[in-house]
C-alpha positions as a Python dict, from the first residue, in 0.01 Angstrom:
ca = {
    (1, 'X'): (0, 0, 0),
    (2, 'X'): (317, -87, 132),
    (3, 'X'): (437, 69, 498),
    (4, 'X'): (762, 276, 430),
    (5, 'X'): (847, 294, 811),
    (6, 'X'): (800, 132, 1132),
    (7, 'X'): (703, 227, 1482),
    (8, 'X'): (919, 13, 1771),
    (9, 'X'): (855, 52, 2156),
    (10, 'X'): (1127, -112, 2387),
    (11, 'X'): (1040, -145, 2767),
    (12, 'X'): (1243, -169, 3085),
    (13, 'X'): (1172, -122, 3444),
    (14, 'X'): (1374, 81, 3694),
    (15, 'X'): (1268, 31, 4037),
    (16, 'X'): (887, 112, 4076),
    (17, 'X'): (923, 337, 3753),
    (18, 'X'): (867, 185, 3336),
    (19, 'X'): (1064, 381, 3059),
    (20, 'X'): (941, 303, 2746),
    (21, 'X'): (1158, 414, 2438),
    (22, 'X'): (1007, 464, 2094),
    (23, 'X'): (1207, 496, 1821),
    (24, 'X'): (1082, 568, 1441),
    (25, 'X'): (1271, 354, 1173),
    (26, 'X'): (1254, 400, 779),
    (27, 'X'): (1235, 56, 615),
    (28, 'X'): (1440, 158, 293),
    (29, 'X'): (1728, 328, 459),
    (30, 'X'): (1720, 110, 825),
    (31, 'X'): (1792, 488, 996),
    (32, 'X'): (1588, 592, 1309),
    (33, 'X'): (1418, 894, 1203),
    (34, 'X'): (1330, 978, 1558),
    (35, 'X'): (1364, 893, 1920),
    (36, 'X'): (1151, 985, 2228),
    (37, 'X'): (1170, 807, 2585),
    (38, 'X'): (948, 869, 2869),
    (39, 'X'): (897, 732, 3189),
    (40, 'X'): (523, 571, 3305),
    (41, 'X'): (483, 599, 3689),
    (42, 'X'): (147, 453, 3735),
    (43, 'X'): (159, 59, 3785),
    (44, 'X'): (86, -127, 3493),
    (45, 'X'): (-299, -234, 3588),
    (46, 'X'): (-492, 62, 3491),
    (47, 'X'): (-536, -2, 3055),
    (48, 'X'): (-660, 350, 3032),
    (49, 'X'): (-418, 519, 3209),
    (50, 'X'): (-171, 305, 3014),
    (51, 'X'): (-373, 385, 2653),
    (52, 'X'): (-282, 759, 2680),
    (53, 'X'): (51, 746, 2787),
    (54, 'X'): (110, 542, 2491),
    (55, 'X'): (-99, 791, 2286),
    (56, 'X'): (95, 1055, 2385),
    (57, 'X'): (447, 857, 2364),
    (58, 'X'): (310, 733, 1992),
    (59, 'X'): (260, 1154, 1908),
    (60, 'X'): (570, 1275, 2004),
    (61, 'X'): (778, 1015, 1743),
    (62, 'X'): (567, 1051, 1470),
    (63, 'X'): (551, 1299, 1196),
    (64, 'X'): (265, 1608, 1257),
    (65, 'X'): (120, 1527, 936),
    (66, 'X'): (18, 1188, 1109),
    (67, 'X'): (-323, 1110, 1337),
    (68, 'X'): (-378, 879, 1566),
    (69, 'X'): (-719, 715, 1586),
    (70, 'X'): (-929, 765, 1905),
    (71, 'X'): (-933, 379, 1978),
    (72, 'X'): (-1109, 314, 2370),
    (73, 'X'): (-1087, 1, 2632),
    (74, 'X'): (-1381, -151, 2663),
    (75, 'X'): (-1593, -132, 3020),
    (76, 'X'): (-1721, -457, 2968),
    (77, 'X'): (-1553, -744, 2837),
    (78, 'X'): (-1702, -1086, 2733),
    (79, 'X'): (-1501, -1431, 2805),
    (80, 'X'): (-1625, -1747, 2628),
    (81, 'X'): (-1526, -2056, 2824),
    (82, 'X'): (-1599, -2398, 2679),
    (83, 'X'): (-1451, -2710, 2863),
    (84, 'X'): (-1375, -3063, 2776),
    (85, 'X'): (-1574, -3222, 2989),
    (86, 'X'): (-1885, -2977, 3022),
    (87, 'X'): (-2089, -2884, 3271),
    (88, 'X'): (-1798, -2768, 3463),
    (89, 'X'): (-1867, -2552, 3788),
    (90, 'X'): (-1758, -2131, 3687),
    (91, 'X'): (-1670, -1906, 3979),
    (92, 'X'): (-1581, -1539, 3918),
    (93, 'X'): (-1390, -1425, 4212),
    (94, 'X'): (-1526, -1675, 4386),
    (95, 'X'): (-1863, -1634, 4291),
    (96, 'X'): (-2048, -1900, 4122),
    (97, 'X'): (-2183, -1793, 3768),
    (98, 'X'): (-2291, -2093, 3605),
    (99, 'X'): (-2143, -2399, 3431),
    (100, 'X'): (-1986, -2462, 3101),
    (101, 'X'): (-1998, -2380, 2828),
    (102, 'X'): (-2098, -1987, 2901),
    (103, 'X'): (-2046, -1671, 2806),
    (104, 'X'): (-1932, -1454, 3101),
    (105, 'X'): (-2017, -1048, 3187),
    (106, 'X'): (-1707, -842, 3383),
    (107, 'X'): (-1625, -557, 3364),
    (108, 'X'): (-1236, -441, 3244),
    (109, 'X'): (-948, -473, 3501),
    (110, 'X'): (-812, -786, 3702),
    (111, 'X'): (-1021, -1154, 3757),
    (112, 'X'): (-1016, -1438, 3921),
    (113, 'X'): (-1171, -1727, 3760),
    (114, 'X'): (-1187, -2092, 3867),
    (115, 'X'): (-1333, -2387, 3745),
    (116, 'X'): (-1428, -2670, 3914),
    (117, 'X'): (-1587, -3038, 3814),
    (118, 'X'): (-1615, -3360, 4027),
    (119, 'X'): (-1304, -3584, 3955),
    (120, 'X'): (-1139, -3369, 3815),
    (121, 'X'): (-846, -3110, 3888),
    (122, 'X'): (-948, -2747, 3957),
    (123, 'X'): (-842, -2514, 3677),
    (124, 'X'): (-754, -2145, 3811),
    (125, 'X'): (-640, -1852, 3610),
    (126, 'X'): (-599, -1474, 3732),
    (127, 'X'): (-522, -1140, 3469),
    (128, 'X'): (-629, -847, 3337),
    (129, 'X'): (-880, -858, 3104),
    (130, 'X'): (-948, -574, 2883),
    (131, 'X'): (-1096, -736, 2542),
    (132, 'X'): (-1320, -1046, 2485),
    (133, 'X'): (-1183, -1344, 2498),
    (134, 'X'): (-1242, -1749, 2444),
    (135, 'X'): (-1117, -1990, 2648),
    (136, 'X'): (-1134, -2371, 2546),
    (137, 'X'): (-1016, -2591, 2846),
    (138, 'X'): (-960, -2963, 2862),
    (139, 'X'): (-981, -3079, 3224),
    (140, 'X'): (-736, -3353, 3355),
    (141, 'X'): (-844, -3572, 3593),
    (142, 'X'): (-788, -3557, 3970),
    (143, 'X'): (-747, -3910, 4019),
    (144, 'X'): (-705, -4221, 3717),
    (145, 'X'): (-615, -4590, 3704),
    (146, 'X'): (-294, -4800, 3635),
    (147, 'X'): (-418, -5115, 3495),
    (148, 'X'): (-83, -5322, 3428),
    (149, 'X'): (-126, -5669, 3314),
    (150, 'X'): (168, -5933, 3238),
    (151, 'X'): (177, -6259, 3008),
    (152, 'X'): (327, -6446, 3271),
    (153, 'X'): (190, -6310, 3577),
    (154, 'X'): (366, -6176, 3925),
    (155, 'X'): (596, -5958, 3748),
    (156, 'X'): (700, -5667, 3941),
    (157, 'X'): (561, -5325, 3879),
    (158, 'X'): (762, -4971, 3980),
    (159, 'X'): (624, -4632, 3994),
    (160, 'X'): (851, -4355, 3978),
    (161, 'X'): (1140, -4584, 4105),
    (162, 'X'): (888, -4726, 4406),
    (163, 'X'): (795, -5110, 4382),
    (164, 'X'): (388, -5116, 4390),
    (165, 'X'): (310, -5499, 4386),
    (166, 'X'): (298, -5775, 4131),
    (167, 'X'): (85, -5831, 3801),
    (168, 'X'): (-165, -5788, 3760),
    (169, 'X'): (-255, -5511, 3956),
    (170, 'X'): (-472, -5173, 3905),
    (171, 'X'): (-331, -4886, 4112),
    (172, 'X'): (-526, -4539, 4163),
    (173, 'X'): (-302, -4284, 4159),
    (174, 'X'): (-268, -3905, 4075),
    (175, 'X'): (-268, -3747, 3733),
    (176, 'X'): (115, -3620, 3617),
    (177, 'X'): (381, -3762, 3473),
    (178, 'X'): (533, -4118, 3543),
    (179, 'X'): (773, -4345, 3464),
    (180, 'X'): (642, -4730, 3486),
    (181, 'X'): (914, -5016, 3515),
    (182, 'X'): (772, -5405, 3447),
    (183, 'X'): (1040, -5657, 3511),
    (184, 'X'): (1010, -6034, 3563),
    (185, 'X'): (1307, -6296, 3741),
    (186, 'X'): (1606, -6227, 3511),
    (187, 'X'): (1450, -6057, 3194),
    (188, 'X'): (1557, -5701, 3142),
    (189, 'X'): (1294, -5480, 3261),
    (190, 'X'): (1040, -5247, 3028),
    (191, 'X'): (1089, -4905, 3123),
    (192, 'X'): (789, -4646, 3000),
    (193, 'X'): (772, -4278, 3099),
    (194, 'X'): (407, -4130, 3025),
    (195, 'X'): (172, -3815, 3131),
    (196, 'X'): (-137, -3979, 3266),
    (197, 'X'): (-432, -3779, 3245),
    (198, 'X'): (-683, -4086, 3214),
    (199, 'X'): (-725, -4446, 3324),
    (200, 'X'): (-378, -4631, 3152),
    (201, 'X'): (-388, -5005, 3092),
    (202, 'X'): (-163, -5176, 2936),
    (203, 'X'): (-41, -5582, 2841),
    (204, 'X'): (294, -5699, 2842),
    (205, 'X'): (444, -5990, 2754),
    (206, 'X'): (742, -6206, 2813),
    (207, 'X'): (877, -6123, 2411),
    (208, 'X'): (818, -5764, 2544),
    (209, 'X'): (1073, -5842, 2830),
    (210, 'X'): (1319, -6033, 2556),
    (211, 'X'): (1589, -5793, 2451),
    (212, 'X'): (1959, -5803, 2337),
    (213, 'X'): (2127, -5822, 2716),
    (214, 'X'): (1961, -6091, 2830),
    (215, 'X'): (1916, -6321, 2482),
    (216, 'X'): (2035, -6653, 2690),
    (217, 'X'): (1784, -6639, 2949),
    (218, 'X'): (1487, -6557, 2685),
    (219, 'X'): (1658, -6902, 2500),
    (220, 'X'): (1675, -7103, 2785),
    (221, 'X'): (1266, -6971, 2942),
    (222, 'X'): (1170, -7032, 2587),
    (223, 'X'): (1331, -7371, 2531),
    (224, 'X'): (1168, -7469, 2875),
    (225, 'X'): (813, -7352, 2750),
    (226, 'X'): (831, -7554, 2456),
    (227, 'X'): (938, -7827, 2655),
    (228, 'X'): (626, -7880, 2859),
    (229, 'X'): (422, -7756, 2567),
    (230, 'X'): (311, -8087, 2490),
    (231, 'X'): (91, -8118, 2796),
    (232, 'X'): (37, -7719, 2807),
    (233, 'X'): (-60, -7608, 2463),
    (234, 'X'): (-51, -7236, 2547),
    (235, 'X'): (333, -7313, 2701),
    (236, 'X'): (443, -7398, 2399),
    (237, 'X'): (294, -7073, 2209),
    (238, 'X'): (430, -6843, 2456),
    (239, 'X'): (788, -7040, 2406),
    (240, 'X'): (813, -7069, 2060),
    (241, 'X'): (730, -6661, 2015),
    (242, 'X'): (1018, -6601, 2322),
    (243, 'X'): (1252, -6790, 2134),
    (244, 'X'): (1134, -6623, 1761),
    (245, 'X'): (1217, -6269, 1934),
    (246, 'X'): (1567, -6365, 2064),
    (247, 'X'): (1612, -6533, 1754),
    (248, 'X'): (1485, -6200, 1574),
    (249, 'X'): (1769, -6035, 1793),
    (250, 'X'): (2075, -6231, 1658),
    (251, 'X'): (2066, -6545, 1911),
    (252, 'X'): (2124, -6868, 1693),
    (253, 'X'): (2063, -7133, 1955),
    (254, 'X'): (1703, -6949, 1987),
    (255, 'X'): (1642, -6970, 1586),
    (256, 'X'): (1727, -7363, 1549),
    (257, 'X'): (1530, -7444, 1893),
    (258, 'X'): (1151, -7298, 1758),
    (259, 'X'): (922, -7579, 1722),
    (260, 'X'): (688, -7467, 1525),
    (261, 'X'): (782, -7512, 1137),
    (262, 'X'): (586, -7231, 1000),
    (263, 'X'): (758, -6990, 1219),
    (264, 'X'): (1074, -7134, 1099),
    (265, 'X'): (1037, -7115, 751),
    (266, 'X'): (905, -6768, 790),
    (267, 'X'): (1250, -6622, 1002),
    (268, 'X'): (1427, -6834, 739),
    (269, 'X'): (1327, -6659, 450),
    (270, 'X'): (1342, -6318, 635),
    (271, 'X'): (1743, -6407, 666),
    (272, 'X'): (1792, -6528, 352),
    (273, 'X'): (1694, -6212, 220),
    (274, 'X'): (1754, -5952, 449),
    (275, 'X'): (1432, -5849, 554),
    (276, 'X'): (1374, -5629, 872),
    (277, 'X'): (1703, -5827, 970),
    (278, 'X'): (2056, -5819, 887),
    (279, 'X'): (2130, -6074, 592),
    (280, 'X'): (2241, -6380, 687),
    (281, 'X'): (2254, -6700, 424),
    (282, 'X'): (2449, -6933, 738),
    (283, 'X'): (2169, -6876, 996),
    (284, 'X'): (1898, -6883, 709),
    (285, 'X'): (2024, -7231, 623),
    (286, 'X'): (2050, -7356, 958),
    (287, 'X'): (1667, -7263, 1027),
    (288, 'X'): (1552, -7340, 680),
    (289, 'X'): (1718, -7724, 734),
    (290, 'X'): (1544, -7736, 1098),
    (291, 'X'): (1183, -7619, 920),
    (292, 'X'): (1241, -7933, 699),
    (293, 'X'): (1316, -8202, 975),
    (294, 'X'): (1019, -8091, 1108),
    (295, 'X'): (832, -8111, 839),
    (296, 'X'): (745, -7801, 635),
    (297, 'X'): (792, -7857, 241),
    (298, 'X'): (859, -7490, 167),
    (299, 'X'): (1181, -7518, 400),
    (300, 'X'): (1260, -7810, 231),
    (301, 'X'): (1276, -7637, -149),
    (302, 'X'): (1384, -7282, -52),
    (303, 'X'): (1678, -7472, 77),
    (304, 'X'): (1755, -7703, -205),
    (305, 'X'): (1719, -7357, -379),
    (306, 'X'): (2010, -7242, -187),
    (307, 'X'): (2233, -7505, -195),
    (308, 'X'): (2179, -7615, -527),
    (309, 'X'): (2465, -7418, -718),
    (310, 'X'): (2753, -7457, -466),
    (311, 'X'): (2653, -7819, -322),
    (312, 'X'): (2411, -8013, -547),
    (313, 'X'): (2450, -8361, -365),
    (314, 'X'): (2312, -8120, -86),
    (315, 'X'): (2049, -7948, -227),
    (316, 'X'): (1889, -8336, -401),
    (317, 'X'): (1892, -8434, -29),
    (318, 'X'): (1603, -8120, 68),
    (319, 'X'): (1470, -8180, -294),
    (320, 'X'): (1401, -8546, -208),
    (321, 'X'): (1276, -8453, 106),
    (322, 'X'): (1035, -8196, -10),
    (323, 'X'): (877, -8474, -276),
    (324, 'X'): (860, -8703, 32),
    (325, 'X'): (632, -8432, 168),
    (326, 'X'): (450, -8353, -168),
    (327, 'X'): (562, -8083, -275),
    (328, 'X'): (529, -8069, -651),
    (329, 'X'): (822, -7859, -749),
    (330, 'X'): (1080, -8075, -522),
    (331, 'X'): (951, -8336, -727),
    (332, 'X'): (1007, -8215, -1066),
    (333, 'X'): (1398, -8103, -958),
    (334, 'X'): (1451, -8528, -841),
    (335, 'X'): (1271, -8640, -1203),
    (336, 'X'): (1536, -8376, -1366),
    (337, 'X'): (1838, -8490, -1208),
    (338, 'X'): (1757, -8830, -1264),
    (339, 'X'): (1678, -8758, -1654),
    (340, 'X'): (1998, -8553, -1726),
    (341, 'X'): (2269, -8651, -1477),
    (342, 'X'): (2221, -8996, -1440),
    (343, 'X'): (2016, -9116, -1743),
    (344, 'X'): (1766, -9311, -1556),
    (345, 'X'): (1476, -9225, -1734),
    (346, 'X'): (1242, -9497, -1557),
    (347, 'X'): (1343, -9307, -1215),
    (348, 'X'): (1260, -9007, -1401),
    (349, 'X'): (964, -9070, -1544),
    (350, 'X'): (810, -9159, -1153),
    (351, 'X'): (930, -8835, -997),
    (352, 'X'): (748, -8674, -1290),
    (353, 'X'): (456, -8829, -1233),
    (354, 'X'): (422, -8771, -909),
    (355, 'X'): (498, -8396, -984),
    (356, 'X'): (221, -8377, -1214),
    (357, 'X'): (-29, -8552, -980),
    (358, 'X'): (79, -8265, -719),
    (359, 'X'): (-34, -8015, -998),
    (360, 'X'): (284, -7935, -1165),
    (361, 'X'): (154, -7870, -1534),
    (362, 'X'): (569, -7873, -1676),
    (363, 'X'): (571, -8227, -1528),
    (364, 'X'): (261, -8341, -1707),
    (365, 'X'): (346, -8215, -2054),
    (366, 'X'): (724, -8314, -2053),
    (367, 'X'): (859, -8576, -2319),
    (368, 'X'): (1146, -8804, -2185),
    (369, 'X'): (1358, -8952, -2438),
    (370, 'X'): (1647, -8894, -2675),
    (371, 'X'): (1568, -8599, -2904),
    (372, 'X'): (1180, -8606, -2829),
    (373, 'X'): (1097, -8982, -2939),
    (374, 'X'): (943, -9213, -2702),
    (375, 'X'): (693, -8957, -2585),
    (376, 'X'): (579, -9028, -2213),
    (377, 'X'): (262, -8840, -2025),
    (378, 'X'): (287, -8927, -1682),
    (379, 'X'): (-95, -8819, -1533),
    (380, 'X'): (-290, -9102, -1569),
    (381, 'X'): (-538, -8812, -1678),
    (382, 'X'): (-366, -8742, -2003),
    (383, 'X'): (-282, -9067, -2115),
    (384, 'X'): (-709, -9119, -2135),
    (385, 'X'): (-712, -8803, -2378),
    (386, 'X'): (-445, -8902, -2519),
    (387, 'X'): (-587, -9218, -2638),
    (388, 'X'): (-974, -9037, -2690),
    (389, 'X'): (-738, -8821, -2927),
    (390, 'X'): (-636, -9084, -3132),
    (391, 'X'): (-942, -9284, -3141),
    (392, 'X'): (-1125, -8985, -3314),
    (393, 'X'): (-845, -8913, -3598),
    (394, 'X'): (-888, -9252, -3672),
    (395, 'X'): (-1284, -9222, -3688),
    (396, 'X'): (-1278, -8880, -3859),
    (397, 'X'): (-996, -9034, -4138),
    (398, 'X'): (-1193, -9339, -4203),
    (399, 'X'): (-1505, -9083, -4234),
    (400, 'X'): (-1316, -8886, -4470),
    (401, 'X'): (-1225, -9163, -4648),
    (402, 'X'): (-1547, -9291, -4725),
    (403, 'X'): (-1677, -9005, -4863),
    (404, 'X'): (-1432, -8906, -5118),
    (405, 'X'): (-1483, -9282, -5237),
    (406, 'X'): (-1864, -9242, -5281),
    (407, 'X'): (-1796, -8907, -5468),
    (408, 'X'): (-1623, -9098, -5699),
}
């Protein structure tokens, strides 16, 4: 059944006094059908005190034809407390009751309850309690540990603005809130604000430290790295991912300075086509190119690829390359533009070849030759079946032969 008015109380204070106003609206209309105000002198602790003054405040504004129920505060009330950890120390007005989780006895009115656990900070609440409650409380500790480690080490670590030593280091501080500040020589600095309410550790490394203000110094620790990497392996890891990120962030002398080809080839693509970067077919070239010099095949092609509608002379230079470093495809483009553009099929017909040994099954099954005669198969493979082939239509024709003359 649907209510067709509603019962509103405001409350303001005057001094030591409360007025409370109660006003009865009809939901249809909107229009107060009645207003009463009183004034409550009592303070506001006693609930059954407060119960029939708003009994008798709830009478006056509604109709006669209405009841109240006869609803009572409870003497005793029953709070629940469960905490996170448990077996957390309970005091009730600073008497110990037990430890958590517990179900605790008072009786009605105002409480002071604490709870207290080694290591950890002392939870304290104070009210009124006049119906059960449950209480679920997760308990922060007292005391936890900054662990802050740095890839290199002996940069300098801030707390709250306040310089606490080098990495890496492992501080014991306070729980709250924080704001941690890693910097290293001339790399911007890593700024982190977080509420620590257990032990933090964290890694950082110098690509963390690489961002868009400081892109030349990130090229030119990078470039170093890579430098010695050839008597310090790990150097040359750490230097080639520096200069990926400031590459990664729009520095070109960073992109074409990476040593390692895979990495390379891989940024290459992702700027050819746009991916988690803006698009950008210059740079993509540039790195693509600098992949192939050092020798990665798939730079080689995807380049050729590239180049091959608006420079061709170009683009047969990476093909070439790429056959030089066996990759089949490559291969097959060289044995094509030696078979169509310049009509030197004995050229062509070694490119193919060697693009069929690499696995490329087009290479293996094409016919050079004007209009399909002079048939060539270029794997060494094929010419065997080839000649199997004919061997046994000879055989089987001869068979054939002889039988249709003995039938005769």
């Amino acid at each position: 059944m649907s209510a067709k008015m509603i019962f509103i109380i405001n409350v303001r204070k005057m001094g030591a006094e409360y007025i409370f106003k109660a006003r009865l609206v009809d939901l249809e209309t909107g229009s107060t059908k009645k207003t009463v105000t009183k004034v409550y002198k009592e303070k506001l602790e006693s609930a059954s005190k407060l119960l029939e003054f708003s009994k008798k405040l709830t009478a006056l504004a509604l109709p006669p034809e209405v009841k109240l129920s006869s609803s009572k505060v409870k003497d005793i009330v029953y709070i629940s407390i469960k905490t996170s950890p448990e077996k957390a120390n309970i005091f009730v007005n600073e008497k110990f009751v037990g430890t958590s989780p517990m179900k605790i006895k008072v009786s009605n009115g105002k409480h002071k309850i604490k709870i207290k656990l080694k290591e950890y900070k002392d939870v304290v609440f104070e009210d009124n309690f006049y119906y059960d409650l449950k209480k679920d409380i997760k308990l922060v500790k007292e005391y936890v540990y900054l662990d802050i480690r740095t890839n290199p080490s002996f940069a300098d670590i801030f707390l709250n603005g306040k310089k606490i030593g080098k990495s890496p280091i492992k501080h014991k501080i306070t729980s709250g809130k924080y704001t941690i500040k890693v910097s290293k020589n001339n790399f911007s600095a890593i700024v982190i604000t977080k509420n620590l309410s257990d032990n933090f550790t964290k890694f950082f490394t110098l690509e963390d430290l690489c961002k868009k203000e400081n892109l030349e110094h990130c090229f030119i620790k990078g470039r170093k790295l890579v430098a010695v990497g050839a008597l310090k392996s790990k150097s040359k890891v750490l230097g080639n991912s520096l200069l990926k990120k400031a590459c990664l962030l729009g520095h070109e002398k960073s992109c074409i300075n990476i040593s390692n080809s895979d990495f390379i080839y891989k940024l290459g693509k992702r700027f050819q086509k746009g991916i988690g970067v803006k698009k950008n077919i210059a740079l993509s070239n540039k790195l693509l190119a600098r992949g192939c010099e050092l020798g990665s095949q798939y730079s080689c092609y995807s380049l050729a690829l590239s180049l091959n509608d608006e420079n061709p002379k170009g683009a047969n230079k990476y093909y070439r390359r790429g056959c030089i470093l066996n990759h089949a495809a490559s291969c097959y483009f060289i044995a094509h533009d030696y078979e169509v553009n310049k009509s030197n099929n004995e050229s062509a017909k070694k490119f193919y070849k060697k693009a069929c040994s690499l696995g490329d099954k087009i290479s293996c099954n094409h016919k050079i030759g004007a209009k399909g005669a002079g048939v060539c198969n270029f794997s060494e493979t094929n010419q065997a079946n080839n000649t199997l082939f004919f061997i046994f239509i000879v055989l089987f024709t001869f068979t054939l032969r002889k039988k249709i003359l003995k039938a005769k």
